[in-house]
DOMAR-803870 format. One line per 4 residues: their letters; for each residue x, y, z of N, C-alpha, C. Coordinates in steps of 0.1 Angstrom, whole numbers, padded with zeros to 4 digits, always signed. Last residue first. Layout:
a) X Y Z X Y Z X Y Z; ...
This chain:
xxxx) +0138 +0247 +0122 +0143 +0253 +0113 +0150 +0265 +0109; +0156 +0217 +0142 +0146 +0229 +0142 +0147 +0237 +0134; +0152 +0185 +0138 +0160 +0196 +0141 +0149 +0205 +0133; +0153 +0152 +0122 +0149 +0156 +0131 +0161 +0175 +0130
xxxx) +0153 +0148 +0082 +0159 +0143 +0098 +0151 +0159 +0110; +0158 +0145 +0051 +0147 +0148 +0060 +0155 +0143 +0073; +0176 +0146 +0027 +0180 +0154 +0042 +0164 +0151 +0050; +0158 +0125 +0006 +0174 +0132 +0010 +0176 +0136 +0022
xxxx) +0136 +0116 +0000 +0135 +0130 +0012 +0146 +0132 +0013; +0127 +0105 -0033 +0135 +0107 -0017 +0134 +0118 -0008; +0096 +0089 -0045 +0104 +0101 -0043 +0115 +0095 -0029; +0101 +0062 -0071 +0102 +0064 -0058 +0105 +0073 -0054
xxxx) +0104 +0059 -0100 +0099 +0072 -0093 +0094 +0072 -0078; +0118 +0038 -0108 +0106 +0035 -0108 +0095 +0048 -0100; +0142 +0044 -0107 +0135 +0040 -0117 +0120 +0041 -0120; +0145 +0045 -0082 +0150 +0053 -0087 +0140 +0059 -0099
xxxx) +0147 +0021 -0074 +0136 +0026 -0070 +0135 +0041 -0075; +0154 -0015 -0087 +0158 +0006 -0093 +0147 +0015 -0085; +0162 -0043 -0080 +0153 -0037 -0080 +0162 -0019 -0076; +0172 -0067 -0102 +0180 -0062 -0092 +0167 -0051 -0095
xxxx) +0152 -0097 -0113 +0162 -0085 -0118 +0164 -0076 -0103; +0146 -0131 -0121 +0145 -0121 -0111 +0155 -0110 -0114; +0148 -0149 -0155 +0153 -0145 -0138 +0149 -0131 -0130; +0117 -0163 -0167 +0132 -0150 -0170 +0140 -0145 -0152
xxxx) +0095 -0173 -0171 +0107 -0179 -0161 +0114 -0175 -0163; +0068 -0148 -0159 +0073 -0158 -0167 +0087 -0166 -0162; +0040 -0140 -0143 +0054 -0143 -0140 +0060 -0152 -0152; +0014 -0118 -0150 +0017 -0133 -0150 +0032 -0133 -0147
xxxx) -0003 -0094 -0137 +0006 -0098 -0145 +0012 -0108 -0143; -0024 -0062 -0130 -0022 -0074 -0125 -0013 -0084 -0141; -0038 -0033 -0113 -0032 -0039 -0121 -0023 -0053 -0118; -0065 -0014 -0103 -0062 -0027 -0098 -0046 -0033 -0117
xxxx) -0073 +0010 -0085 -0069 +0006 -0098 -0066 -0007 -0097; -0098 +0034 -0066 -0091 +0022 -0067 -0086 +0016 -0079; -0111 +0054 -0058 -0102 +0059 -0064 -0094 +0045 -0069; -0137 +0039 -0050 -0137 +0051 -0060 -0128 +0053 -0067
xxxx) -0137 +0020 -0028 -0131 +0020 -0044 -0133 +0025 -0053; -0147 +0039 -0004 -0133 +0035 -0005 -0130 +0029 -0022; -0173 +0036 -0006 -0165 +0043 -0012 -0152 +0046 -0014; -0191 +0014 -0017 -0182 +0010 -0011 -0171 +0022 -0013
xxxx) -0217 +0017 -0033 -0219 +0008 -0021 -0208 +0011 -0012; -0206 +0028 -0055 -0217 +0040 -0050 -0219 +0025 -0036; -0186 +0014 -0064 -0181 +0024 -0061 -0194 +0033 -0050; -0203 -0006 -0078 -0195 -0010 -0065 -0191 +0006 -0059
xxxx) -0209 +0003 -0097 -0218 -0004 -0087 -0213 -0004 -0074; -0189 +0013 -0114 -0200 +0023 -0107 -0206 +0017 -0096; -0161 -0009 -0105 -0174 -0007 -0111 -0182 +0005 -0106; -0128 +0004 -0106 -0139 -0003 -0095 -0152 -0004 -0104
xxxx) -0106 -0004 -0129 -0113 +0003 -0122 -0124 +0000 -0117; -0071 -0019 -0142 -0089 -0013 -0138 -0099 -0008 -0128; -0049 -0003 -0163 -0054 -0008 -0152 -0072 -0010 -0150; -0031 -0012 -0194 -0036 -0003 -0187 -0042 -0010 -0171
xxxx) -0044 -0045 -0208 -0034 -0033 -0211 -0040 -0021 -0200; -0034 -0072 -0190 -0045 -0062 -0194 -0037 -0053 -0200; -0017 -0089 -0183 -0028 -0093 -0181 -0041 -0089 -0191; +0018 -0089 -0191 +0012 -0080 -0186 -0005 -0090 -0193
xxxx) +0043 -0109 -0176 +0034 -0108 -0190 +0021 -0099 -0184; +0073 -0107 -0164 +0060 -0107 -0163 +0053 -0103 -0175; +0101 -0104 -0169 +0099 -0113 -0162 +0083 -0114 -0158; +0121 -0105 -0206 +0105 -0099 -0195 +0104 -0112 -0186
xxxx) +0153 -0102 -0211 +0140 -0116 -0212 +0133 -0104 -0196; +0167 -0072 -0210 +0166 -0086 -0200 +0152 -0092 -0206; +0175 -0055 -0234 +0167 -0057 -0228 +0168 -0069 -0222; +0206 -0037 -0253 +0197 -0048 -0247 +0188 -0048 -0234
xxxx) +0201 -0014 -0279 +0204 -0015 -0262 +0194 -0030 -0263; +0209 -0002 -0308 +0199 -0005 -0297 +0205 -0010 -0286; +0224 +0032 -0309 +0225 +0017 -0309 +0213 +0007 -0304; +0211 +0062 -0322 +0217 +0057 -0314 +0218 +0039 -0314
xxxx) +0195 +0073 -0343 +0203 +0077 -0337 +0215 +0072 -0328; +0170 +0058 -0346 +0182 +0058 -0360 +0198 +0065 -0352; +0171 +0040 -0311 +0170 +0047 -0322 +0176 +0046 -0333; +0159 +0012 -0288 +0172 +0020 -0296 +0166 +0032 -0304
xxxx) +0158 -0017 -0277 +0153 -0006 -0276 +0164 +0004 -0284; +0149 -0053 -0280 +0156 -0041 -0272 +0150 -0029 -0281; +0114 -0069 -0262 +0124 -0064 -0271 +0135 -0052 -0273; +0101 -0065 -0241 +0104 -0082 -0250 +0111 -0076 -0261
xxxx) +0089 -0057 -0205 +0094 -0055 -0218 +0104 -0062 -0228; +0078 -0057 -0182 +0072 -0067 -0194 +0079 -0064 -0207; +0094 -0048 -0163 +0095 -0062 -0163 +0086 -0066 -0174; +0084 -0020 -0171 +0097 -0023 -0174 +0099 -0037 -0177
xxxx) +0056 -0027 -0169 +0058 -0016 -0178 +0072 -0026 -0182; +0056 -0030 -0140 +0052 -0036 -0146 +0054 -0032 -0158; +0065 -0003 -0129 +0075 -0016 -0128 +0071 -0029 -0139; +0052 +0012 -0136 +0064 +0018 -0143 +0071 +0006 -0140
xxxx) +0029 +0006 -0120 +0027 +0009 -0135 +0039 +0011 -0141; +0037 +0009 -0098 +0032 -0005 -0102 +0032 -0005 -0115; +0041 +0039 -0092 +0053 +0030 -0091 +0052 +0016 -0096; +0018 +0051 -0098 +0027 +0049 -0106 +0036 +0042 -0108
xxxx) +0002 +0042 -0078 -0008 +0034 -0088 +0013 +0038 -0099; +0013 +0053 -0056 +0013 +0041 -0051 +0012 +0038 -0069; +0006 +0081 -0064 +0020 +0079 -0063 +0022 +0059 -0061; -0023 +0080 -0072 -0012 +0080 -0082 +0003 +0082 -0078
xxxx) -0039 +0059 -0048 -0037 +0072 -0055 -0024 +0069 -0059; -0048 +0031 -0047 -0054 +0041 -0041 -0049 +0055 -0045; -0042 -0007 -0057 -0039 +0011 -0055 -0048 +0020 -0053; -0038 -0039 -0056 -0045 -0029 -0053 -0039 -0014 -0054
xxxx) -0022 -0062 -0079 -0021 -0051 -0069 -0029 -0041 -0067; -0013 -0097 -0086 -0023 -0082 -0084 -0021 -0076 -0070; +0007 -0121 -0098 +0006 -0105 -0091 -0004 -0098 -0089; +0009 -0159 -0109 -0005 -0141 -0107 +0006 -0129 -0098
xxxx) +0029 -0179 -0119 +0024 -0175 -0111 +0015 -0161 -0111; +0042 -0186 -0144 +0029 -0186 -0143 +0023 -0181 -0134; +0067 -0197 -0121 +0068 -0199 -0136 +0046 -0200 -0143; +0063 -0188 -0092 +0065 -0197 -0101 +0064 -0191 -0111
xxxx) +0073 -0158 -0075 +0062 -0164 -0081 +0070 -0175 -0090; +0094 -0148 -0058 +0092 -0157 -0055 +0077 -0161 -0058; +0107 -0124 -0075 +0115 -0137 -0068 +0105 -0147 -0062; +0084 -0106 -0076 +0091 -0111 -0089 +0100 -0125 -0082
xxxx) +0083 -0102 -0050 +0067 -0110 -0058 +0077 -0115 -0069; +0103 -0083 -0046 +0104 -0095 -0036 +0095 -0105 -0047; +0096 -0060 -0061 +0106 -0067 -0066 +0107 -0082 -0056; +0072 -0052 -0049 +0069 -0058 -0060 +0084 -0065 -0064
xxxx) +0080 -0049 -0021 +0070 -0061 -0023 +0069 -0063 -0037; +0100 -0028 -0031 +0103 -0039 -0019 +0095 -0053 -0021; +0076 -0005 -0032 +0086 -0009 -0041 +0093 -0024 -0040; +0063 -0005 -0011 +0057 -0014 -0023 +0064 -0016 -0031
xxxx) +0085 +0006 +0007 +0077 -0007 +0010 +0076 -0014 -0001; +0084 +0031 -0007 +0098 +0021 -0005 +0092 +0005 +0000; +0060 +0039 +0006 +0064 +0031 -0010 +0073 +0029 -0009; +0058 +0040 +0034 +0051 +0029 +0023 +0056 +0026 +0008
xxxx) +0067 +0045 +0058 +0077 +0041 +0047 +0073 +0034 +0036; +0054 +0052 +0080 +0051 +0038 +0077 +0065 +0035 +0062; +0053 +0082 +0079 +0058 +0074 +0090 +0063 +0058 +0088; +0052 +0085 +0052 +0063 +0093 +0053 +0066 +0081 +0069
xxxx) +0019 +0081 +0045 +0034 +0072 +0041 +0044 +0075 +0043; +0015 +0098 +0071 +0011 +0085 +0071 +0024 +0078 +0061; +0017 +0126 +0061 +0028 +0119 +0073 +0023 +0103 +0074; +0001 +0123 +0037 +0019 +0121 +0032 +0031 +0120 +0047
xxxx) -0022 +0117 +0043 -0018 +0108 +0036 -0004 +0110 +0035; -0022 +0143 +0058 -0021 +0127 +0066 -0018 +0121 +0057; -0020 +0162 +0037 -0011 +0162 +0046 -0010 +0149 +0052; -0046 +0152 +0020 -0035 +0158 +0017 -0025 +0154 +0026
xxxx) -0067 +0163 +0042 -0066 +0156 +0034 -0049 +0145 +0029; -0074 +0185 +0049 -0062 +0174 +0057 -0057 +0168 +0053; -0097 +0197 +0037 -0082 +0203 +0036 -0072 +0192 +0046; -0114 +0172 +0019 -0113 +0180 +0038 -0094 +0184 +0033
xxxx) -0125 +0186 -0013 -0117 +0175 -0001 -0117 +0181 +0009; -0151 +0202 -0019 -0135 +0199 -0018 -0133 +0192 -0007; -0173 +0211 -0014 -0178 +0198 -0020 -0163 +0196 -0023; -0165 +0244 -0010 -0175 +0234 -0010 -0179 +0226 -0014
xxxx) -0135 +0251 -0009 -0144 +0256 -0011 -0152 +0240 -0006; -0101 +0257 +0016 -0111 +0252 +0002 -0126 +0257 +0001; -0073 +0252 +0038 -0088 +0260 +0032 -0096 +0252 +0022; -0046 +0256 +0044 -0055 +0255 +0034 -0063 +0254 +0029
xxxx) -0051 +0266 +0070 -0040 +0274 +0060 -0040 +0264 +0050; -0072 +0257 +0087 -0072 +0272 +0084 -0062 +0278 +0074; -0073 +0233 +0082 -0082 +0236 +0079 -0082 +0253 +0076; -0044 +0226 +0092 -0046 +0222 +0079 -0057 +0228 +0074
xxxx) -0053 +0227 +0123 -0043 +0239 +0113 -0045 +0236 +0100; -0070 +0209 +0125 -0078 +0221 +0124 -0068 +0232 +0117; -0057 +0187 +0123 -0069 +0188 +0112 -0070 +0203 +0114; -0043 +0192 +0147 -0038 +0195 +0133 -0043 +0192 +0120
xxxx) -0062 +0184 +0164 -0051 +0199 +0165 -0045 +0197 +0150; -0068 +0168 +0156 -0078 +0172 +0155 -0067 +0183 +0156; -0051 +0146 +0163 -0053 +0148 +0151 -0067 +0159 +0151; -0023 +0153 +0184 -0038 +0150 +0179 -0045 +0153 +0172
xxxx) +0000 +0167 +0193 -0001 +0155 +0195 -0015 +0148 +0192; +0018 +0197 +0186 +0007 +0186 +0182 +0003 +0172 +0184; +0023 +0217 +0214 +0031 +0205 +0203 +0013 +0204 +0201; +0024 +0251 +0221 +0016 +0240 +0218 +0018 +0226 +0207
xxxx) +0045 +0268 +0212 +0040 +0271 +0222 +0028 +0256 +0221; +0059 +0254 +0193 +0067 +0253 +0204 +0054 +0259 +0214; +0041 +0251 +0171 +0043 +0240 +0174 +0051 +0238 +0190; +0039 +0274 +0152 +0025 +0270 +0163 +0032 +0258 +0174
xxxx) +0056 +0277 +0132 +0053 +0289 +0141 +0041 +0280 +0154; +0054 +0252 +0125 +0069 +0256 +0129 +0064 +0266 +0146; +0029 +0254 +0111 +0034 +0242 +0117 +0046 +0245 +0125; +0034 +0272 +0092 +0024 +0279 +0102 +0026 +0263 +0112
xxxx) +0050 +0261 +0070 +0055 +0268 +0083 +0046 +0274 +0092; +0036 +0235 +0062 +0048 +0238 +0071 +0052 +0249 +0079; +0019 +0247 +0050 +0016 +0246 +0062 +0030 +0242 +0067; +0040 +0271 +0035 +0027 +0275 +0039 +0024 +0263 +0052
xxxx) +0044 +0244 +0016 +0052 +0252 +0024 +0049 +0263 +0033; +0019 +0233 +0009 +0029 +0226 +0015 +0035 +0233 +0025; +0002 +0238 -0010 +0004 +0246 +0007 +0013 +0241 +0011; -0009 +0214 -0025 +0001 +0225 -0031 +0004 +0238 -0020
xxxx) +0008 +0181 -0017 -0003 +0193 -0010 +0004 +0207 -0020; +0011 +0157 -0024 +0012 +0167 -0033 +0000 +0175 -0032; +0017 +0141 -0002 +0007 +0143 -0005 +0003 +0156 -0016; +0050 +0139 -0006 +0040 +0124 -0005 +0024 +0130 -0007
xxxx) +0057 +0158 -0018 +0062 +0147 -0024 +0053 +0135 -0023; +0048 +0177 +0004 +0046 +0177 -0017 +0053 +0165 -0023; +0050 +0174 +0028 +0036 +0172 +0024 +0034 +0173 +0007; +0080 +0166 +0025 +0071 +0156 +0031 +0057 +0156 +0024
xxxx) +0090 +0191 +0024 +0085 +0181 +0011 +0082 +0171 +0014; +0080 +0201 +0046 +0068 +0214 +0037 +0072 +0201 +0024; +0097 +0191 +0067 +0076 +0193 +0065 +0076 +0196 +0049; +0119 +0200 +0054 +0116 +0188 +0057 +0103 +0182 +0059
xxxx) +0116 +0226 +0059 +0120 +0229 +0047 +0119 +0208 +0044; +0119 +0226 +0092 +0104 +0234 +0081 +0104 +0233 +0064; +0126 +0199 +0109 +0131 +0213 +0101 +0119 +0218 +0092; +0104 +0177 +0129 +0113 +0181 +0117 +0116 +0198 +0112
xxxx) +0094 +0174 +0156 +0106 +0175 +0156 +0115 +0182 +0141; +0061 +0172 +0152 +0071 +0185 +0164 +0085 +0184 +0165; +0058 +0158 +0131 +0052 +0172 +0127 +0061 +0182 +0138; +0072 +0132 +0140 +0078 +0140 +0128 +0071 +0154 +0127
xxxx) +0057 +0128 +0164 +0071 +0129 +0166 +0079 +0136 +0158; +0035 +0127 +0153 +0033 +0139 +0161 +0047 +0140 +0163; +0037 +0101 +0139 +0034 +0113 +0130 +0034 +0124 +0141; +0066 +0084 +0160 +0050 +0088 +0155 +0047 +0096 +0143
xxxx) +0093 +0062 +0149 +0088 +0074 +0153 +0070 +0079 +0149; +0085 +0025 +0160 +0094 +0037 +0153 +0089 +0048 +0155; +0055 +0008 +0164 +0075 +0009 +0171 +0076 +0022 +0158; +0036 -0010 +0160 +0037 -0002 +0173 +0052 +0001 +0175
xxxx) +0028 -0005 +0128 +0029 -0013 +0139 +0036 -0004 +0146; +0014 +0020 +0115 +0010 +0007 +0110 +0014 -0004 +0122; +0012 +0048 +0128 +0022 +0034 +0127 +0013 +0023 +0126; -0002 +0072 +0136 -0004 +0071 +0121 +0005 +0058 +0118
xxxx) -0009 +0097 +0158 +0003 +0082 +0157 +0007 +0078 +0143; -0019 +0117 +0171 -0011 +0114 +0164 -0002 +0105 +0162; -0049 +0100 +0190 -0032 +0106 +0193 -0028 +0106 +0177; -0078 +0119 +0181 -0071 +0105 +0185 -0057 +0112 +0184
xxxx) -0112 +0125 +0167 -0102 +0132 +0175 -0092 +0118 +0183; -0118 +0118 +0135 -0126 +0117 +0150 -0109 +0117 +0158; -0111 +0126 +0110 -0125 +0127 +0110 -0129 +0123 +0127; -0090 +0121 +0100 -0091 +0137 +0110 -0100 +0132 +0114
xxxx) -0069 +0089 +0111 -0078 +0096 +0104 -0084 +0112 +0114; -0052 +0076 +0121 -0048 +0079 +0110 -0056 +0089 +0105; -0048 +0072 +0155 -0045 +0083 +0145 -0044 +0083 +0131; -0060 +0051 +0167 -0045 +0046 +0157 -0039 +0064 +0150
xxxx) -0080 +0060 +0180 -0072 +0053 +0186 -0055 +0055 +0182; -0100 +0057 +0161 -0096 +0070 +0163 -0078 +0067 +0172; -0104 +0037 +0136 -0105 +0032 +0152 -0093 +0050 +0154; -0110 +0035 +0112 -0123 +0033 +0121 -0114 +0036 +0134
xxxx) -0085 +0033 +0104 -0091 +0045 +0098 -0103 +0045 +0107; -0084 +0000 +0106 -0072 +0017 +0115 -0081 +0024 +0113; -0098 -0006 +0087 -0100 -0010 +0105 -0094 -0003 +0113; -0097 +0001 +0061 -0108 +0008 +0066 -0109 +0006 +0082
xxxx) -0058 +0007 +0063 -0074 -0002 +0057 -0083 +0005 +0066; -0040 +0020 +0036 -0043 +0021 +0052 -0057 +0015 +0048; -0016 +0005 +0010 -0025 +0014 +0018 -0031 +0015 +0029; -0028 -0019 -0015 -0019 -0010 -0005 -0030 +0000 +0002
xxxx) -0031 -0048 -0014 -0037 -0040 -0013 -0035 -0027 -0009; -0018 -0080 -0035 -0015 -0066 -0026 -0023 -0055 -0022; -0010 -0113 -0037 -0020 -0102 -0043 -0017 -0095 -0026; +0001 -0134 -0056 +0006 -0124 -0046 -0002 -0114 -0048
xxxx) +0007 -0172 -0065 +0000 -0159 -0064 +0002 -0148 -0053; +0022 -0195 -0059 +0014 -0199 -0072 +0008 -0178 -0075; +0057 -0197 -0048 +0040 -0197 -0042 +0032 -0192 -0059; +0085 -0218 -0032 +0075 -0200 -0044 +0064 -0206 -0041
xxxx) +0086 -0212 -0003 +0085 -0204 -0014 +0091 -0216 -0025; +0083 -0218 +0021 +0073 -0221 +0012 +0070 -0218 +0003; +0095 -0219 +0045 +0100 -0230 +0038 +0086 -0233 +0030; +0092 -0198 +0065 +0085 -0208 +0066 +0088 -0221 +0057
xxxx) +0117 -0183 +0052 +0117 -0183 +0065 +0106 -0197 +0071; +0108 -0177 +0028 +0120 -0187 +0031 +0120 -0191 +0045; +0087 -0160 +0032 +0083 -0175 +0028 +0094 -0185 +0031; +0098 -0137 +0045 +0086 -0148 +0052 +0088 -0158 +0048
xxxx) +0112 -0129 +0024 +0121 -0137 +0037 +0109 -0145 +0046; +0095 -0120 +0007 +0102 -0130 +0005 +0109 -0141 +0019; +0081 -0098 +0020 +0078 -0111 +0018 +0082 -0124 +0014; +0087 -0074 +0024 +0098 -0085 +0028 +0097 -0105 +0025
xxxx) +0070 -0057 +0021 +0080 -0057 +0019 +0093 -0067 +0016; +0056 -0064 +0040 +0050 -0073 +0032 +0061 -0071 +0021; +0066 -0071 +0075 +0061 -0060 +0061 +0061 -0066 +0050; +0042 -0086 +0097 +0055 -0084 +0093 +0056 -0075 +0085
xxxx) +0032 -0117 +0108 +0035 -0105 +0115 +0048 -0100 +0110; +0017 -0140 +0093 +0029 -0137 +0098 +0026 -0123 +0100; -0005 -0167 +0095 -0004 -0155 +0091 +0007 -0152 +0100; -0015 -0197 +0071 -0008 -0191 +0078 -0005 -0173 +0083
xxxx) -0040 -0219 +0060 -0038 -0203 +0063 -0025 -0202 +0076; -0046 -0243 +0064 -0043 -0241 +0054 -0037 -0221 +0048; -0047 -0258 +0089 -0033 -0257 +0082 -0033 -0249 +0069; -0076 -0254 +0094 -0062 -0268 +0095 -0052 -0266 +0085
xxxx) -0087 -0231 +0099 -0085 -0235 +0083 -0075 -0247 +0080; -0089 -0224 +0125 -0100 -0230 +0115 -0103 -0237 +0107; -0070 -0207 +0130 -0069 -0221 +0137 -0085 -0229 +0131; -0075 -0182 +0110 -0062 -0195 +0110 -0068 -0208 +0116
xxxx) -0098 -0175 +0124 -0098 -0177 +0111 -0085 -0191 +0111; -0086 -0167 +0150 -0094 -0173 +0146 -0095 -0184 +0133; -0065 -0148 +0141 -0062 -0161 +0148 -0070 -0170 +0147; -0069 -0122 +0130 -0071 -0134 +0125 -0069 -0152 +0130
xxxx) -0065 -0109 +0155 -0081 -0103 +0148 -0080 -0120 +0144; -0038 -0107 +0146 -0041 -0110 +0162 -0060 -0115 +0163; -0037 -0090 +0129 -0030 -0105 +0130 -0036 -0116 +0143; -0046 -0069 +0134 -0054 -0078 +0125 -0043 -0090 +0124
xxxx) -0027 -0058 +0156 -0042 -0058 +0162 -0046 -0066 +0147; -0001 -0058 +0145 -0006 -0068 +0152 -0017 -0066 +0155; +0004 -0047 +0108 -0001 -0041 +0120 -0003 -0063 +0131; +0018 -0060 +0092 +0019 -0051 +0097 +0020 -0051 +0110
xxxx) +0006 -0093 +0076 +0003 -0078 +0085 +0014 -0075 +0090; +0001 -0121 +0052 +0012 -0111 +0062 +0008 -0095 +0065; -0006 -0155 +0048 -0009 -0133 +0047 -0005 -0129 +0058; -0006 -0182 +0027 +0002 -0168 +0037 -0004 -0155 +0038
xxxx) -0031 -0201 +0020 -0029 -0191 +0020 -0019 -0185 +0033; -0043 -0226 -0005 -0040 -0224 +0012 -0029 -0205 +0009; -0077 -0227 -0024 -0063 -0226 -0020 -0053 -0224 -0004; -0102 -0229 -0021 -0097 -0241 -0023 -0082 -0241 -0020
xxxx) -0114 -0208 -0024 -0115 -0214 -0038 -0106 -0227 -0033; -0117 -0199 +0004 -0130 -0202 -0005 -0130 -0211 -0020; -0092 -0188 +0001 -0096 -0200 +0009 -0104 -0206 +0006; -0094 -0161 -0012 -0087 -0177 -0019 -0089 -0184 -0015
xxxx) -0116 -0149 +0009 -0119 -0158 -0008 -0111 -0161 -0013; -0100 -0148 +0033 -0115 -0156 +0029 -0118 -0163 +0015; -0080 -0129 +0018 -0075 -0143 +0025 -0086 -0149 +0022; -0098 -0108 +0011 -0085 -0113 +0002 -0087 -0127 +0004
xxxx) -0101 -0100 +0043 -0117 -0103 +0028 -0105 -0114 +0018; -0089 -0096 +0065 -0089 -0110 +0059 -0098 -0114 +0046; -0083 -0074 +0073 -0094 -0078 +0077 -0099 -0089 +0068; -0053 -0076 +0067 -0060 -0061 +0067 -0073 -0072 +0073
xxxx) -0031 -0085 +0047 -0043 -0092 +0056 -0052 -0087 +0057; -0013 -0081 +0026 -0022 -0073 +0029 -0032 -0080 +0037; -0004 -0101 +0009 +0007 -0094 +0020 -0001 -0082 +0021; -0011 -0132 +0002 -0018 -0120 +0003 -0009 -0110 +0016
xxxx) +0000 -0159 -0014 +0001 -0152 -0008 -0006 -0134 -0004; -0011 -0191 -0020 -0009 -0176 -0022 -0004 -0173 -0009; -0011 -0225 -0034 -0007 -0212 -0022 -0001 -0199 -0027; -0027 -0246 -0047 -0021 -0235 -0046 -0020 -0234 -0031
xxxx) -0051 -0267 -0040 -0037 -0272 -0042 -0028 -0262 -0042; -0076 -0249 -0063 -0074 -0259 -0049 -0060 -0267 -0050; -0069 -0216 -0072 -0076 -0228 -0075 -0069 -0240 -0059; -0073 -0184 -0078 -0068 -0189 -0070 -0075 -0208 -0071
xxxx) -0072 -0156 -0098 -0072 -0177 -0098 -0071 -0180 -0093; -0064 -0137 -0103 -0053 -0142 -0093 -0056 -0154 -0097; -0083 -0123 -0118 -0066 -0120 -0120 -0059 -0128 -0112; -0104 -0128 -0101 -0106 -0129 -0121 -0086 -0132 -0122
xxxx) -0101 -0117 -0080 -0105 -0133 -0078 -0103 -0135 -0094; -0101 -0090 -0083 -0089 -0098 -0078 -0090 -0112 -0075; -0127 -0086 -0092 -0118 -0082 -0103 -0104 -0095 -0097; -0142 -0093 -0067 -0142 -0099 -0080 -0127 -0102 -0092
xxxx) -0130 -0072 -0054 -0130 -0085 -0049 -0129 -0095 -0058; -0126 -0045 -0049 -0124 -0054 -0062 -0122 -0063 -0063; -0119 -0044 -0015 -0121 -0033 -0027 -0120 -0044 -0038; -0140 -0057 +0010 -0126 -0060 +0004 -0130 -0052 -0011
xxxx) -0154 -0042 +0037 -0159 -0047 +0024 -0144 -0047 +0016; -0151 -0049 +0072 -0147 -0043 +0058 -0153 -0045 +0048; -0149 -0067 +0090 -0158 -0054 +0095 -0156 -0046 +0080; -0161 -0102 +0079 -0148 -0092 +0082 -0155 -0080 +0086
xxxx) -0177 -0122 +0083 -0179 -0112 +0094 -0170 -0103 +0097; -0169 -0135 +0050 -0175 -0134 +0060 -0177 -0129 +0070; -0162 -0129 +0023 -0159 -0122 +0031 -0163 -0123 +0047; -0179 -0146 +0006 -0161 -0144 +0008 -0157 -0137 +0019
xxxx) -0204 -0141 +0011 -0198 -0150 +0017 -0186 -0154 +0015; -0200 -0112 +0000 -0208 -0112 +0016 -0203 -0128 +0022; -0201 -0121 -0025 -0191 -0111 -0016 -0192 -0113 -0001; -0209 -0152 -0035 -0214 -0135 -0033 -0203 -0133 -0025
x) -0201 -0175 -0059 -0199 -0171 -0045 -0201 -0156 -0044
């Protein structure tokens, strides 16, 4: 099956299509789950193999996108409106858990990023919004309300801007005589108080990515989805997870790491310590990476890793985000600096 016909008239090209069809298996009589709908590439090709499929959005404009598709697939595609975070309560909620596979794509998908509309992106002028779904505080709500010392770890924790503090506060100084409410107003501050040279990232870089997961609450999210996946894969069941940069790609790698670990732990020094029976068998050693081929067609999977892990029948463990290097913002809250 070529890409083009897994994917049929999605507006996307789905990142490591292959790799994630190698790692998941999806075979006829399963049900997956894909808590990344995003423009349905995922969904198309387990469907393609035969399997029936949950996929759960976020956002309502690709849930809404998918309707189609669903009422097509007689029953065999369900799609819920929701965080993927939670995935669990979806399935209990439809009365379909456990499920054979869980595959994840994190991140902002190429159909927000296209649509100036949604604010996620500098590259074409739109409201600072940056919400995955239409409720809670904007990104223009957090750049014109937060304290300057609440900006500046916002942009170092989530987009390990090294200006951080610098744009924060040229953000403070600019903000009363002229709020920000557009991403071009604040591509363009980003542009003058961080700067760069030539063939460097767009100096915005940086910053959107970290009011984007800062608005949307993403890794606490992914955190959420991988300990939810562990509760409700069978005995065998697949995980694969897309990533996009090394705060998303760490947290997968430190959980997977932990949940595959088969023996206890100790020194000459010290006692060994018991280990919980591993609740996943690691696939690969390490992660993988987009092909050259693909990377020069599809630039979005340049930065892309893909790590992926079998479920064994060791009980579900209480989830450590702590653990697993989830940053906190502690004090981040509204108020002036």
């Amino acid at each position: 099956m070529t890409l083009a016909a897994a994917t049929g008239s999605a507006p996307h090209i789905p990142v490591m299509l292959d790799e994630v069809l190698a790692s998941l298996a999806p075979a006829a009589g399963e049900t997956h789950l894909d808590g990344t709908f995003g423009a349905g590439g995922y969904t198309r090709a387990i469907l393609a193999r035969g399997a029936s499929v949950i996929a759960v959005d976020r956002d309502p404009t690709a849930i809404a996108a998918g309707r189609a598709l669903e009422a097509g697939m007689a029953g065999r595609l369900t799609l819920v409106q929701g965080r993927f975070g939670e995935l669990d309560e979806h399935l209990e909620a439809l009365g379909r858990a456990p499920v054979d596979g869980v595959v994840l794509d994190i991140g902002v998908s190429s159909m927000q990023l296209d649509r100036a509309e949604r604010g996620f992106s500098f590259r074409a002028d739109g409201p600072l919004d940056m919400r995955m779904a239409a409720d809670g505080p904007t990104a223009a709500d957090v750049v014109n309300t937060y304290a300057e010392r609440d900006l500046a770890r916002i942009f170092w924790l989530y987009g390990e801007e090294k200006r951080a503090n610098a744009l924060a506060r040229a953000i403070i100084q600019d903000r009363d005589a002229t709020p920000f409410n557009t991403t071009r107003a604040l591509a363009e501050l980003c542009g003058r108080v961080v700067g760069g040279r030539p063939g460097d990232i767009h100096p915005a870089t940086r910053a959107f990515q970290a009011l984007r997961i800062h608005v949307n609450g993403e890794l606490d999210e992914l955190a959420d989805a991988l300990a939810a996946a562990e509760r409700v894969l069978v005995d065998g069941g697949r995980l694969v997870v897309v990533t996009f940069h090394s705060l998303e790609d760490r947290i997968v790698k430190r959980f997977l790491a932990d949940r595959a670990k088969d023996r206890a732990g100790g020194s000459r020094h010290a006692p060994e310590t018991d280990i919980p029976a591993p609740t996943f068998r690691l696939t690969a050693k390490g992660s993988l990476a987009a092909s050259d081929a693909e990377a020069r067609v599809n630039p979005r999977a340049r930065s892309a890793k893909l790590r992926a892990a079998i479920r064994t029948d060791a009980p579900a463990r209480r989830l450590d985000r702590a653990a697993l290097g989830v940053p906190e913002l502690h004090q981040a809250r509204p108020g002036r600096a």
